[in-house]
Each structure stands twice: as C-alpha cells, then as structure tokens.
N, C-alpha and C positions, 0 to 999 in steps of 0.2 A: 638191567636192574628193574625189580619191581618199580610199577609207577606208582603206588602208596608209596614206597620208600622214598623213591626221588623227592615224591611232593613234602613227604613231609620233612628231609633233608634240606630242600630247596628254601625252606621257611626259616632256616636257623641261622641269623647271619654271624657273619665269621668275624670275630672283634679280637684284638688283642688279649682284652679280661675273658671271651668264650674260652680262647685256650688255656688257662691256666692247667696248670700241672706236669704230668711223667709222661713225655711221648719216646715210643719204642718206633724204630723205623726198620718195615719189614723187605723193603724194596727199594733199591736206586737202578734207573735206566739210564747209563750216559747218551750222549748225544751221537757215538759210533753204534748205538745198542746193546754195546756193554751191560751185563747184570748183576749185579752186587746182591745177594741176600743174604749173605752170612756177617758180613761186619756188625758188632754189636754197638747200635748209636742208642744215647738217650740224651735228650732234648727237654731239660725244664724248667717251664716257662713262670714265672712270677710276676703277673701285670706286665711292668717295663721292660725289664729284666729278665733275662735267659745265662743257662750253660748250655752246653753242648759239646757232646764228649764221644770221638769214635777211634774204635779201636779193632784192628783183625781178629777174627775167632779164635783165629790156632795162636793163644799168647804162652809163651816159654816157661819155664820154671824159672822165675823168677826169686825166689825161696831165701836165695845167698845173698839178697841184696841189702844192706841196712841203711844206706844212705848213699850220695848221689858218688861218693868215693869211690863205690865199690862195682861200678858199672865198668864192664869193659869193653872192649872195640866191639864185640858178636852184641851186647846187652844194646850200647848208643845206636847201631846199627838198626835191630830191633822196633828201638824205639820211637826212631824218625818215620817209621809209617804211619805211625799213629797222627791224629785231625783231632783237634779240641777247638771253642771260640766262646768269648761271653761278649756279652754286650747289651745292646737296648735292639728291642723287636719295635716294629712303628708298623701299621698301616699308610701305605702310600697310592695315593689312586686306587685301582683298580688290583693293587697287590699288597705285599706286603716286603717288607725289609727286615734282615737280620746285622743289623749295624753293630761289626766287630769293633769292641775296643779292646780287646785283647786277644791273641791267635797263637798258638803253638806253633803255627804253619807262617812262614812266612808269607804276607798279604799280598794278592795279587792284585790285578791291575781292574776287575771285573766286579762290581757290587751285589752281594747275597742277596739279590729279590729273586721273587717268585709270587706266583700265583695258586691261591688255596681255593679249595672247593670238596665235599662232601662227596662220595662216589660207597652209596650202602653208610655201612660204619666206619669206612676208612677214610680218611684226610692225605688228600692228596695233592703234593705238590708240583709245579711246574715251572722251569726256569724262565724268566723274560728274557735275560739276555746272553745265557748259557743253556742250550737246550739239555733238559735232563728231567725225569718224572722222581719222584720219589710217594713210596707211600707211609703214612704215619696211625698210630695206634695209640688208645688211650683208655687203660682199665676205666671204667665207668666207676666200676665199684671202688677204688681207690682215691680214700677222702682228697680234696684239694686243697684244706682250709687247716688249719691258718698257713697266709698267705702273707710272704714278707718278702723283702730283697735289700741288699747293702750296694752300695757303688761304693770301694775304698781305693785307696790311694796311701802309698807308703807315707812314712813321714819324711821321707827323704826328698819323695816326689818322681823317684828313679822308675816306681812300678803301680802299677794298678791290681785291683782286686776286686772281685766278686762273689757275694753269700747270696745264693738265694734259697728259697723252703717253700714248699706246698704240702701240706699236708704232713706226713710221713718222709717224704724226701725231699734231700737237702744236695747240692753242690755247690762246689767253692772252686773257684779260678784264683790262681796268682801269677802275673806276669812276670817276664824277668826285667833285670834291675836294665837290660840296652838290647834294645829292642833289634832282631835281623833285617836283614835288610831286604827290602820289596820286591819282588818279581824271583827271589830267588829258591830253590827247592830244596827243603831241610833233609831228605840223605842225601844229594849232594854235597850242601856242606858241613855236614858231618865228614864223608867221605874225607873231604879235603881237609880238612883240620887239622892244623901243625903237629897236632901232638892230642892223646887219647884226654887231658884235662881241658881242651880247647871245645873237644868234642863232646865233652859232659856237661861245661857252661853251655852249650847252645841247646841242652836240653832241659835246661832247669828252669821247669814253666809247668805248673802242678796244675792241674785240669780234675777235681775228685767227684765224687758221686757217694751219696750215702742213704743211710736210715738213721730217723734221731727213735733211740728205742731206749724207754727207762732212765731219760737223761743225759746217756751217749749217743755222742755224734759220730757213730762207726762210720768209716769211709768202707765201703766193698770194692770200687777199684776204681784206678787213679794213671795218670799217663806217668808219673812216676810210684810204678811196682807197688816197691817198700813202702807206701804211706798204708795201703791195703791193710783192714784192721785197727788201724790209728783211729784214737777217739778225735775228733778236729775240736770239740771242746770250745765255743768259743766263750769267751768273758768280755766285759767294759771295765775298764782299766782307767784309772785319774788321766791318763794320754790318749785316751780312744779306744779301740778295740785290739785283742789279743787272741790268737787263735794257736793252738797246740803244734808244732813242727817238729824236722828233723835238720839239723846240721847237715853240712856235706861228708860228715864223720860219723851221722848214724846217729848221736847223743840228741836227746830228746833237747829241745828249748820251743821258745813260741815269737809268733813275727806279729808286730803292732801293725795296725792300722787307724787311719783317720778314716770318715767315715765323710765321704763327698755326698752324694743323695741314697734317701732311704725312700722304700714305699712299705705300707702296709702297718703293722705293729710289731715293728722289731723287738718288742720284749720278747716275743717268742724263741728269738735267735740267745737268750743267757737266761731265761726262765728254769732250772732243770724240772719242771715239775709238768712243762708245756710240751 
C-alpha cells in the first residue's frame, strides 16, 4: 500500500459513529482458507444498532411464494442457508463486538468480535477468537444521514425487533415468537422436522433490507422471499409501533411493536415526507 495512503488511513480512528451506514462485504477467508466472494452480505450500521443480512448468489425463483404457507420441503431447505443477525455493535478494547440479540442461525457457543483497521479503502476485518478475514465497503457517496434505530419488542414479550436507517437505507429484523436452540444447525433442523409446518415455524425470522423512496419503505430482499417488494411502511399507533406484514396465508395485516430503546430522531422512521 501507498505509505500516503496508510498515513492518512492510520489517522482515522475507527468508532462505532465512524461506521455509520451500508457496508457491502466483498471477501471472507475462513480459518481452513476457504474463499467466499460471491455471497451477497450487507451490514447496516446506526450508531448502536446494526442489521446484517447474508444470503447465497445463486437465490431460486422464489415468485410462487406469498406467504410463509406456501413454502415447501425444496423452498425450507433453501432457505436454512441463509445468516441474518441484529443487535448492538460496541467497541471492546482493542476490537470491536457485534452483540447478537437476535439471529436467524441458531447462536453458537463463540462471540462475534473481531478486529477493524483500514487496508487503502477497504475495512478490514479480523476474527479474535475465530480465525477468519473479511473485507468491507462503503459507498462514500452514499448519504448516511438521517441516522436513527428502534430496539422493539413485541407486546407479548415472545420476540424482539429491530428498525434501523441511515440515510436512504433501511432494515428491519423480527425474531420468532421461541427462540432455537444453541449450538444447533438450522438445515439440520429443518432437515429433521416432523412434518414440512415444523419446518416453516423454524423459519419464520424476517431479516429485510430496503430503500425508503417517495415515502415507501420497499424491502428489495429479505430472508423470507415473499416480503421482496413489500412497502414495510412503518406507523406510531396509540399501542406503540406498527409495521406492514404478511400472515402465514399471504393476506396482508401489520405486527405491533413496543418500542424498548431508540437512538437518533425516530421521526424519520413515520415522517412520509423524510
């Protein structure tokens, strides 16, 4: 690397607020040397608060899907490859943490830290206690502002939930209502699954990604298919917050939320005009 570059890379420290925004990840090195560059990850960050959404290149025709009903053995199968997580990001020492409070993937036994640093224009990550590189990208040109995030929680108490927005883009996580169980591998238990509605609950965990454009909240893709296209729409509701859905029948309705910690200026999240 140019040593201008370095120096003036080396000058920029890495904070939580540094990263705000849409990071695209163009490289993972497992710890066998394994190479990943095609899986499509995006990573975004709002202050405390992160989504993160990955998913294989080669995704199916999907088309026939209207709700979570309509998924079959080949569809569940599918869609246990897929990796989503939200939570709170933290600076810890000398790295940093991606502190899952909700995971598509059942949680394993090993904590998401790693270690950032600047290598040219790419951000580069490193595992501390799983060896593994990853590199990361970030349109420069790509506003980051306004800058908001939700921590919700059903009213039931059964699920968690997370809005976050930078800029132009938006993702939302929703957990499911009983959470899987630790150390164990989601196509496995799909695989096992008594029966093909066993194996549709354990996929009902929505991880979206979107653009808020003209007031909608279009989702462009989501670890459940069918939401692709869905305005997520949110509203403040006399009960908390209200965000647009799908039944497991496909019929449009919307899931409440209470609204545990917010940062930023959540007007932006029911503004249509912001």
């Amino acid at each position: 690397m140019d040593f201008d570059v370095f120096l003036r890379h080396s000058e920029l420290m890495i904070t939580v607020d540094s990263l705000t925004g849409l990071w695209r990840r163009s490289l993972l090195v497992t710890a066998d040397g394994e190479r990943d560059e095609t899986t499509n990850v995006a990573w975004l960050q709002a202050r405390p608060h992160y989504v993160d959404l990955r998913q294989p290149d080669a995704m199916p025709d999907f088309s026939h899907l209207g709700g979570l009903n309509d998924l079959s053995v080949a569809d569940c199968r599918w869609l246990a490859t897929q990796q989503g997580f939200a939570g709170f990001f933290r600076k810890l020492d000398d790295c940093f943490e991606w502190v899952r409070l909700l995971d598509f993937c059942p949680p394993g036994p090993v904590k998401d830290i790693g270690r950032l640093y600047w290598d040219g224009d790419v951000l580069v990550e490193e595992g501390r206690d799983i060896p593994y590189l990853e590199h990361w990208h970030r349109d420069p040109q790509r506003p980051v502002a306004p800058t908001a995030s939700l921590l919700l929680v059903a009213p039931s108490g059964e699920a968690q939930g997370m809005l976050v927005r930078a800029g132009a883009d938006f993702m939302y996580a929703r957990g499911r209502a009983a959470p899987l169980p630790p150390g164990a591998d989601l196509a496995a238990l799909v695989a096992a699954a008594p029966d093909l509605e066993a194996a549709r609950h354990l996929l009902d965990c929505e991880i979206s990604q979107g653009v808020v454009e003209a007031g909608t909240w279009r989702i462009t893709r989501s670890t459940l298919p069918y939401r692709a296209g869905d305005d997520l729409a949110p509203r403040l509701t006399p009960d908390g917050i209200s965000v647009a859905d799908r039944a497991a029948s496909g019929a449009a309705c919307r899931t409440l939320w209470r609204s545990l910690e917010s940062c930023g200026d959540t007007s932006v999240f029911f503004d249509v005009s912001a």
